[in-house]
DRENDO-1510 file (C-alpha; in Angstrom, 1 decimal, always signed):
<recs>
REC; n; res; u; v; w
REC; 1; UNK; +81.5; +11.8; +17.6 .
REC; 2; UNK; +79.2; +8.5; +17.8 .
REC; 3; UNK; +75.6; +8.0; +17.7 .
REC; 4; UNK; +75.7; +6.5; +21.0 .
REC; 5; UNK; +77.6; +10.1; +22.4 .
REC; 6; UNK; +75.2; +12.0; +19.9 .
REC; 7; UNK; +72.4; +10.9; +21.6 .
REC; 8; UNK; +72.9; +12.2; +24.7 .
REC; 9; UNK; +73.5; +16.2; +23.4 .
REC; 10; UNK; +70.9; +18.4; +25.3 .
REC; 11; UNK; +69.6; +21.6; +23.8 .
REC; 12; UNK; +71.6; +25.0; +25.4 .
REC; 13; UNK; +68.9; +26.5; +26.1 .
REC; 14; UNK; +64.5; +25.7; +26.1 .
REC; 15; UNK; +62.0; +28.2; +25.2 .
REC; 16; UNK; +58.8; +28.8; +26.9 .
REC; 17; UNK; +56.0; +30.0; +24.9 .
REC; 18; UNK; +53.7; +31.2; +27.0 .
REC; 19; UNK; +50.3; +30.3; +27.0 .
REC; 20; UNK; +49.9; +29.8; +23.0 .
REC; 21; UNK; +46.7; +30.7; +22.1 .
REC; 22; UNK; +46.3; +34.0; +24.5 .
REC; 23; UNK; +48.8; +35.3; +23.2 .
REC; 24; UNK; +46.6; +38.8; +23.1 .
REC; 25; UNK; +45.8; +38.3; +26.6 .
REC; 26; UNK; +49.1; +37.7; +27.9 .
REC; 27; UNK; +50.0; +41.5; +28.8 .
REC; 28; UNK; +46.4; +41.7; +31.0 .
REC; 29; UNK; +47.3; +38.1; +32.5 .
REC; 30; UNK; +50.9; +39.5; +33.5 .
REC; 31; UNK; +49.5; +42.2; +35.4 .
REC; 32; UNK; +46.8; +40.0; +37.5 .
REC; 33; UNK; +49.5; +37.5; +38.4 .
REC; 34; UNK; +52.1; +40.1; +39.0 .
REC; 35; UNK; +49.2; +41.1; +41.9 .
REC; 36; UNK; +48.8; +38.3; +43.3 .
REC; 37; UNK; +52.4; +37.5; +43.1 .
REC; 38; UNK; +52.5; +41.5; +45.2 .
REC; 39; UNK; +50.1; +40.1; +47.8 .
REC; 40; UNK; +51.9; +36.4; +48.0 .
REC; 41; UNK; +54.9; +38.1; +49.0 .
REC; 42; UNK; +53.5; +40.7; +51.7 .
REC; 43; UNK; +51.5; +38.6; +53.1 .
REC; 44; UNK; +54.0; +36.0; +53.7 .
REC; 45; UNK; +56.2; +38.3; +54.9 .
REC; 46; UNK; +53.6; +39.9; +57.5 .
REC; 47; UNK; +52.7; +36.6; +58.8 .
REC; 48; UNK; +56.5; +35.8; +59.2 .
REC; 49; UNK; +57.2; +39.0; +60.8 .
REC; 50; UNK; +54.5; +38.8; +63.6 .
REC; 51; UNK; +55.0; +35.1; +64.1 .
REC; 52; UNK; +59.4; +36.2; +64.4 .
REC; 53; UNK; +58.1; +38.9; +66.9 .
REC; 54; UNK; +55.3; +37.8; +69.0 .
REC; 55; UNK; +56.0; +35.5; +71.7 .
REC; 56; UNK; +52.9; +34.2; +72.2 .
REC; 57; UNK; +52.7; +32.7; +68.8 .
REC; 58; UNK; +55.7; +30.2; +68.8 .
REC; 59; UNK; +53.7; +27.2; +69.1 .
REC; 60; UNK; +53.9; +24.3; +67.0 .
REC; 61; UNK; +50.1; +25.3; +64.4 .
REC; 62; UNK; +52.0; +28.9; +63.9 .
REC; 63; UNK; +55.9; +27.4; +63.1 .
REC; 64; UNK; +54.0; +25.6; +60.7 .
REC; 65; UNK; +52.1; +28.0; +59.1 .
REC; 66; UNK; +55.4; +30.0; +59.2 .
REC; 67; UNK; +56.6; +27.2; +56.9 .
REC; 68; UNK; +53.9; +27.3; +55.3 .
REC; 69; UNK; +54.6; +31.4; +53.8 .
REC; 70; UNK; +58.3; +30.2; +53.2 .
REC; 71; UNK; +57.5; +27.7; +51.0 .
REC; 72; UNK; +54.6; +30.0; +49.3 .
REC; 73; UNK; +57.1; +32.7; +49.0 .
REC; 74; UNK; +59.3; +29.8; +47.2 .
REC; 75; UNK; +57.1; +28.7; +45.0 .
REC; 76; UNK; +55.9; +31.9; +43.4 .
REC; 77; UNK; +59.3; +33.1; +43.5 .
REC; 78; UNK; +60.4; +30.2; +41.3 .
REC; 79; UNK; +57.0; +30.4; +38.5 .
REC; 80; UNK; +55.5; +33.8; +38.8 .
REC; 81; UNK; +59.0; +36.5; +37.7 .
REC; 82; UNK; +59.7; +33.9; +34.9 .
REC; 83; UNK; +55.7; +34.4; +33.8 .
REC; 84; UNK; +55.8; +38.2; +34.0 .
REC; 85; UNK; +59.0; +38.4; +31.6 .
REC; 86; UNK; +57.5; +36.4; +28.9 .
REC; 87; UNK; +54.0; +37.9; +29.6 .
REC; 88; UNK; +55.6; +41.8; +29.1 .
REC; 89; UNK; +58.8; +41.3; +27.4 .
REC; 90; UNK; +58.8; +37.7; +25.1 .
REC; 91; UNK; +61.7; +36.9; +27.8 .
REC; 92; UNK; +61.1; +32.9; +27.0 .
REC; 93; UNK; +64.1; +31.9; +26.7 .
REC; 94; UNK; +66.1; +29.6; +29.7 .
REC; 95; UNK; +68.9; +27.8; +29.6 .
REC; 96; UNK; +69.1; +24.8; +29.7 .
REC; 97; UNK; +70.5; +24.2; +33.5 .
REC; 98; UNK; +68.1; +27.3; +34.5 .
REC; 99; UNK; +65.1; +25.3; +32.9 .
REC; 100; UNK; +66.1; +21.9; +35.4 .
REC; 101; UNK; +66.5; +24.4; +38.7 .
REC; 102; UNK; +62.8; +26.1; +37.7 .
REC; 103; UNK; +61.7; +22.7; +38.1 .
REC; 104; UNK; +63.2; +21.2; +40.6 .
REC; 105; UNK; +62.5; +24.3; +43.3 .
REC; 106; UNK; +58.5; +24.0; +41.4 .
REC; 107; UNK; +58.7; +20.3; +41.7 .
REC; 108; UNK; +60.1; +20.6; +45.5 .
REC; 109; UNK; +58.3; +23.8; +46.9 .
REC; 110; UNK; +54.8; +21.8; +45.6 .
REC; 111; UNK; +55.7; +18.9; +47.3 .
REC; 112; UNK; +57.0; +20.7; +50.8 .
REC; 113; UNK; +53.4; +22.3; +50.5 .
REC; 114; UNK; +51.2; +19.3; +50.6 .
REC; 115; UNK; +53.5; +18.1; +53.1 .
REC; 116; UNK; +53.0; +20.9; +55.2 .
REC; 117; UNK; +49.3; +20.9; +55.0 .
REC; 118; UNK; +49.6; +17.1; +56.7 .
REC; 119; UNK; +51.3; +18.3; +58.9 .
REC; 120; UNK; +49.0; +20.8; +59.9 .
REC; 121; UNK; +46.5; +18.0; +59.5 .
REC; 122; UNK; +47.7; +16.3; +62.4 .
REC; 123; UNK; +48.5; +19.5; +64.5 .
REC; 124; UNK; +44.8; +19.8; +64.4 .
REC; 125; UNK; +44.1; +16.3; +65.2 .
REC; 126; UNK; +46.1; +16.4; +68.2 .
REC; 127; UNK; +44.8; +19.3; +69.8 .
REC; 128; UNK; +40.7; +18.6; +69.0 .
REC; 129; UNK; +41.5; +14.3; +69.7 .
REC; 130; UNK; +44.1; +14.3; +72.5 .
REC; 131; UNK; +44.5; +18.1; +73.9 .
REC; 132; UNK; +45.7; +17.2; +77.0 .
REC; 133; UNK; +48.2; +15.7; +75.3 .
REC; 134; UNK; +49.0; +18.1; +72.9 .
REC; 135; UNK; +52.2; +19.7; +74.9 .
REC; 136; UNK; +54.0; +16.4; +75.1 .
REC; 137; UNK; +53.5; +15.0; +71.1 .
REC; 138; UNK; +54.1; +18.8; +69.7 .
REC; 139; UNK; +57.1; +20.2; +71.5 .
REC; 140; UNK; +59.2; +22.3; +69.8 .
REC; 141; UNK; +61.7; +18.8; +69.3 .
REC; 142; UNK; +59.0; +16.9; +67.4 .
REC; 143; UNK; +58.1; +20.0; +65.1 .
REC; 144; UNK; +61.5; +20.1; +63.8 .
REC; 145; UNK; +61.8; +16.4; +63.1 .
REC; 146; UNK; +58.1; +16.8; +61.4 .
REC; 147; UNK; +60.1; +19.8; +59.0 .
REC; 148; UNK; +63.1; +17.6; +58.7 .
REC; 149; UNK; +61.2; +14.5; +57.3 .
REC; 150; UNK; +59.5; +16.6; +55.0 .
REC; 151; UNK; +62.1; +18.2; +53.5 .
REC; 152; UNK; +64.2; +14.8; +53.5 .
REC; 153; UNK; +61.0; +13.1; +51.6 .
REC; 154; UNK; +60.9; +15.8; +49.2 .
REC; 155; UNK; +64.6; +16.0; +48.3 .
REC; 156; UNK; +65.0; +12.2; +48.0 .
REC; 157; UNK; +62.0; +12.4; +45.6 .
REC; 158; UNK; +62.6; +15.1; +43.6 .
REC; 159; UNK; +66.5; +14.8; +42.8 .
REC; 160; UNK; +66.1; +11.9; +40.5 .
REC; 161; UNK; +63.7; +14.1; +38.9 .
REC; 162; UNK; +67.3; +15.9; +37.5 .
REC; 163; UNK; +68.7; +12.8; +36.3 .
REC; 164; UNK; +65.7; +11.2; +34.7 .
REC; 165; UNK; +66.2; +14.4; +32.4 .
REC; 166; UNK; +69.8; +15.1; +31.9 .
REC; 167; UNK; +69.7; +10.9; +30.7 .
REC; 168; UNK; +67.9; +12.0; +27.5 .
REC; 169; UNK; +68.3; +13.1; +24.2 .
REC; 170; UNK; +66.4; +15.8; +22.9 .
REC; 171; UNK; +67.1; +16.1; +18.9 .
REC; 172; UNK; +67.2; +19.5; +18.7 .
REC; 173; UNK; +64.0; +20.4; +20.5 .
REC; 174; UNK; +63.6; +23.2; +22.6 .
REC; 175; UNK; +60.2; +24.5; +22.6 .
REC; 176; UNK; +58.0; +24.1; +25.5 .
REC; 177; UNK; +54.0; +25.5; +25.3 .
REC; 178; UNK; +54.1; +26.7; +28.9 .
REC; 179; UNK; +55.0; +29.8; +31.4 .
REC; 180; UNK; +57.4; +27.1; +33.3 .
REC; 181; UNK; +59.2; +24.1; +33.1 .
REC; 182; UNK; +58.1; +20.9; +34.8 .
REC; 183; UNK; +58.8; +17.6; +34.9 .
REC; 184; UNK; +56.8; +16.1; +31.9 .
REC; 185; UNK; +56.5; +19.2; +30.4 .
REC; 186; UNK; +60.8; +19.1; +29.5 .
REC; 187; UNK; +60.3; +15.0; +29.0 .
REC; 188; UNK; +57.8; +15.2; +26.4 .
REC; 189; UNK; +60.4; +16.9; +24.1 .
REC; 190; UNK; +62.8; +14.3; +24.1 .
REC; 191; UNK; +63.0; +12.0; +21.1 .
REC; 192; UNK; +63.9; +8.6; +23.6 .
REC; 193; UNK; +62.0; +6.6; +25.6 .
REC; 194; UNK; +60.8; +8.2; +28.6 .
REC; 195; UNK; +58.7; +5.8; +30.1 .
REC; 196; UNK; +60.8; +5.7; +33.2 .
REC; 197; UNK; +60.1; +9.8; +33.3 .
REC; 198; UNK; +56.2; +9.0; +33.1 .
REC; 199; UNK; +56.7; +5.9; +35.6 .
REC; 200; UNK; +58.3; +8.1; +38.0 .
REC; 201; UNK; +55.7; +10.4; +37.7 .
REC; 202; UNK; +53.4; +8.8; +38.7 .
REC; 203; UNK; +55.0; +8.0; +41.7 .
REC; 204; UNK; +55.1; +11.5; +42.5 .
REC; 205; UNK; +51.1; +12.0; +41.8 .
REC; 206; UNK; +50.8; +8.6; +44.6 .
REC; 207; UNK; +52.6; +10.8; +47.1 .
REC; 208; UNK; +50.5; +13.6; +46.6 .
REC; 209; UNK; +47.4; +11.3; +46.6 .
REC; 210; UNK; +49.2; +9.4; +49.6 .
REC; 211; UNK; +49.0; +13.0; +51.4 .
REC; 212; UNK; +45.3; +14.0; +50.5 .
REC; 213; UNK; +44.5; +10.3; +52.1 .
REC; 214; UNK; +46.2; +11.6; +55.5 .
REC; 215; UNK; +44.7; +14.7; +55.7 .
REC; 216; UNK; +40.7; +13.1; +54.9 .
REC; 217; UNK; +42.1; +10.5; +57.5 .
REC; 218; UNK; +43.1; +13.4; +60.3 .
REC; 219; UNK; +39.7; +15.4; +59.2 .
REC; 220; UNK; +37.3; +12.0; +60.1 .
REC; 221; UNK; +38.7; +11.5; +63.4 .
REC; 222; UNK; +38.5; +15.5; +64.2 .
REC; 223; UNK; +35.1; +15.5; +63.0 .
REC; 224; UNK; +33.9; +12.3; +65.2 .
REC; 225; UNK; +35.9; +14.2; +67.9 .
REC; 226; UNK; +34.0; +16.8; +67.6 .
REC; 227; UNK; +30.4; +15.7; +67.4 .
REC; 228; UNK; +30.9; +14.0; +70.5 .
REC; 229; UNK; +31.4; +17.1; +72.1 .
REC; 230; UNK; +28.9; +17.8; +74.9 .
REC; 231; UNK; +27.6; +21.2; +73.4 .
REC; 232; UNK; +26.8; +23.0; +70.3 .
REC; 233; UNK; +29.3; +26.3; +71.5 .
REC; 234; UNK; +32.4; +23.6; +72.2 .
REC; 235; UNK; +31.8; +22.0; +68.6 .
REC; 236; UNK; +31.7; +25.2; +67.1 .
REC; 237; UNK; +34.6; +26.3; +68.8 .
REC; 238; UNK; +36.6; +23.1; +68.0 .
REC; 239; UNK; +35.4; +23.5; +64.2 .
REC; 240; UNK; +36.2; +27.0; +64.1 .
REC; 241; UNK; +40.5; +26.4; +64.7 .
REC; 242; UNK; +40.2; +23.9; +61.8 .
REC; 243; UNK; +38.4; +26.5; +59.3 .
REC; 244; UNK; +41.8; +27.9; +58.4 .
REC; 245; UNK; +43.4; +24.8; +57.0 .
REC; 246; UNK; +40.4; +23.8; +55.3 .
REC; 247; UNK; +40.5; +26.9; +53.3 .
REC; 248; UNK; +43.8; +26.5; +52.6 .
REC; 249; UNK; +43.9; +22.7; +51.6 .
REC; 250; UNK; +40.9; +24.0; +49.4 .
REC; 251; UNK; +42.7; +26.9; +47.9 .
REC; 252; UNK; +45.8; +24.6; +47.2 .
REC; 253; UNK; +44.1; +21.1; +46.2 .
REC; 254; UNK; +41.1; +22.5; +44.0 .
REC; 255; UNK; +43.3; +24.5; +41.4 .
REC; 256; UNK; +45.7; +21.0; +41.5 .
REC; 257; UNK; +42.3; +18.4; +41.2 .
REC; 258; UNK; +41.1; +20.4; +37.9 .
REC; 259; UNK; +44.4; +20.7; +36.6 .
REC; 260; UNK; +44.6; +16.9; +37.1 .
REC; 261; UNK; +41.4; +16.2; +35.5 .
REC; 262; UNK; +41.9; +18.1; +32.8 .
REC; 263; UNK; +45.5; +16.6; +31.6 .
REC; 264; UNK; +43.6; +13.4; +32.1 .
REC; 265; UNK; +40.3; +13.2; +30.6 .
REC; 266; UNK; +40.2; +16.7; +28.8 .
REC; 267; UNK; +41.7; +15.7; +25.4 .
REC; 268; UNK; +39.7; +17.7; +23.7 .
REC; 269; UNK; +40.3; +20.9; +26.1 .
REC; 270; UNK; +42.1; +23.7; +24.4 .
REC; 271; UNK; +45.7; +23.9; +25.4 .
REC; 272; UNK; +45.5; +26.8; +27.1 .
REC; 273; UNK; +43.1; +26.1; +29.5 .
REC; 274; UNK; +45.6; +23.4; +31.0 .
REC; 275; UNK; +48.0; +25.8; +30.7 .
REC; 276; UNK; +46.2; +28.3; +32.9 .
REC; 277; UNK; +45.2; +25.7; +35.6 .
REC; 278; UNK; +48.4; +25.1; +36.0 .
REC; 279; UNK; +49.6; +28.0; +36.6 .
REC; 280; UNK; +46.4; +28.7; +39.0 .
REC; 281; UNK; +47.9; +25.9; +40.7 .
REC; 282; UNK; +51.5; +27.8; +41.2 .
REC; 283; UNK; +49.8; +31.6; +41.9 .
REC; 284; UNK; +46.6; +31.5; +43.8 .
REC; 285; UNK; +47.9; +29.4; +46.7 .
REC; 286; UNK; +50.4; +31.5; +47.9 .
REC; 287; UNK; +47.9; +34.6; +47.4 .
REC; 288; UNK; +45.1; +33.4; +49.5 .
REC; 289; UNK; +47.2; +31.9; +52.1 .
REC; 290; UNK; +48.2; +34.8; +54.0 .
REC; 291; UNK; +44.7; +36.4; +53.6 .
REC; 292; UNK; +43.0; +33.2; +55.0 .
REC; 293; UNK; +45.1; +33.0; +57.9 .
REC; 294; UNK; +45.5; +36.7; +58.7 .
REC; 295; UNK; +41.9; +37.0; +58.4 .
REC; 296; UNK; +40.8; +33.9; +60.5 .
REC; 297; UNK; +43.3; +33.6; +63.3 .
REC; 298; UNK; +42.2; +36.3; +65.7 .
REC; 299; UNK; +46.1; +36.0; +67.3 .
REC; 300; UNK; +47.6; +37.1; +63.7 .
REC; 301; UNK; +44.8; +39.5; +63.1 .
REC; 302; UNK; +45.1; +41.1; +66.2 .
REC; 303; UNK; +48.8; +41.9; +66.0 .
REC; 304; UNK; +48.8; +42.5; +62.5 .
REC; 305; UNK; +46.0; +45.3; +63.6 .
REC; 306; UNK; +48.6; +46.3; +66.5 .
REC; 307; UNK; +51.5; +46.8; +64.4 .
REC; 308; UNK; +49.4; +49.2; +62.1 .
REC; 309; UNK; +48.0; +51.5; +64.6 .
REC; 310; UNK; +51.5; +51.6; +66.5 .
REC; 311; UNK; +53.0; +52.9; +63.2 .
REC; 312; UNK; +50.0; +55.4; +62.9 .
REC; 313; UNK; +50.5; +56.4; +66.5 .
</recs>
């Protein structure tokens, strides 16, 4: 075989460490994400379930946040089993095709996220800016296209992430210092130039910046909306059905801002604190979301409340 057909062998198989240097830790860790993998899953599938069978709550804001649990279930469904088998059982090894569909779903179900939460964004906007208007721009037509968009972006942006990999040549290693694989995580193994993998990278982070712009952009119009209102009680009101998507884009972008920071400027940050932000980044989010909307939207609350005392009755 030639060097030139050489060069292009790929490992059969990667093998995720962990999170070297809590390695003690690591049984404790399982069980606290294994939790808050339990409550990402029921509470995504409660919000479903009410939104599927309540009527009254198929409208535009609650198809979204019924996105919204899908792609939470998704994304803790592709990091957070995967964590729990090397956590309690030193499961780290994944092949090598297995490794590539981890990210891609990570890479994809992150991206559908922060797509979601702009459109959410502009749900708001619309119905604080231009309520009487809010039946005509969000009708059940223009909320698919919004979902079809996104998932189109998403999918044109993350597929080349495949072939930016499967283009180099690794030399034998296989060893990644993570609970997932991602991106730069499987590039930064290879013993080739991957500056196209770091250029397209950052591309990726732009879209996600590109995203956090349109959501500040939707937030300064609501908020010079609403402080025009006439009174404090219609202010407080308007503010009040944005409080649930402001926890969330906190919940989802804080873990993701010190996780950024960190990779960036924390060189001299142990290794496993940017291991554990990033996987902060992949857990928490789906966790809290179902608790911050099932806790703030009195329609979900009140038929989640419904449900339980009709079982109990």
């Amino acid at each position: 075989m030639s060097p030139a057909n050489n060069s292009w062998i790929h490992p059969s198989s990667f093998l995720l460490l962990g999170i070297p240097g809590l390695e003690n830790m690591q049984v404790c860790l399982g069980f606290l994400f294994g939790i808050a993998y339990l409550i990402a899953l029921l509470g995504s599938v409660t919000i479903l379930f009410v939104i599927q069978t309540e009527h009254s709550l198929h409208q535009p804001m609650f198809y979204f946040l019924a996105i919204l649990a899908l792609t939470d279930l998704g994304l803790s469904t592709a990091t957070v089993p995967k964590m729990l088998g090397i956590f309690w059982f030193n499961l780290g090894v994944i092949s090598f095709g297995g490794c590539l569909t981890q990210m891609f779903f990570i890479h994809l179900f992150i991206g559908f996220e922060t797509f979601m939460l702009v459109a959410m964004a502009f749900d708001r906007y619309v119905a604080i800016c231009h309520p009487l208007r809010y039946n005509t721009i969000l009708t059940n037509r223009n909320t698919c296209i919004i979902v079809e968009i996104g998932m189109l972006k998403n999918l044109v942006f993350v597929f080349p992430l495949i072939s930016l990999l499967l283009r180099l040549s690794f030399c034998g290693h296989n060893t990644i210092p993570h609970t997932y694989c991602e991106h730069m995580g499987i590039a930064r193994l290879a013993c080739v130039s991957i500056k196209v993998n770091i250029l397209f990278g950052l591309i990726l982070i732009s879209m996600r910046l590109l995203d956090v712009i349109l959501i500040a952009i939707s937030y300064v119009k609501i908020l010079h909306a609403v402080f025009r209102l006439p009174s404090q009680e219609a202010r407080l009101k308007a503010l009040h059905t944005c409080g649930s998507h402001v926890c969330v884009i906190l919940a989802f972008f804080t873990p993701a801002f010190f996780s950024f920071m960190t990779h960036r400027f924390g060189h001299n940050i142990p290794c496993y604190i940017h291991i554990l932000l990033d996987n902060l980044y992949v857990v928490i989010p789906p966790a809290l979301n179902p608790i911050i909307y099932g806790v703030r939207t009195k329609q979900i609350r009140n038929q989640v409340v419904t449900i339980f005392h009709f079982k109990e009755a």
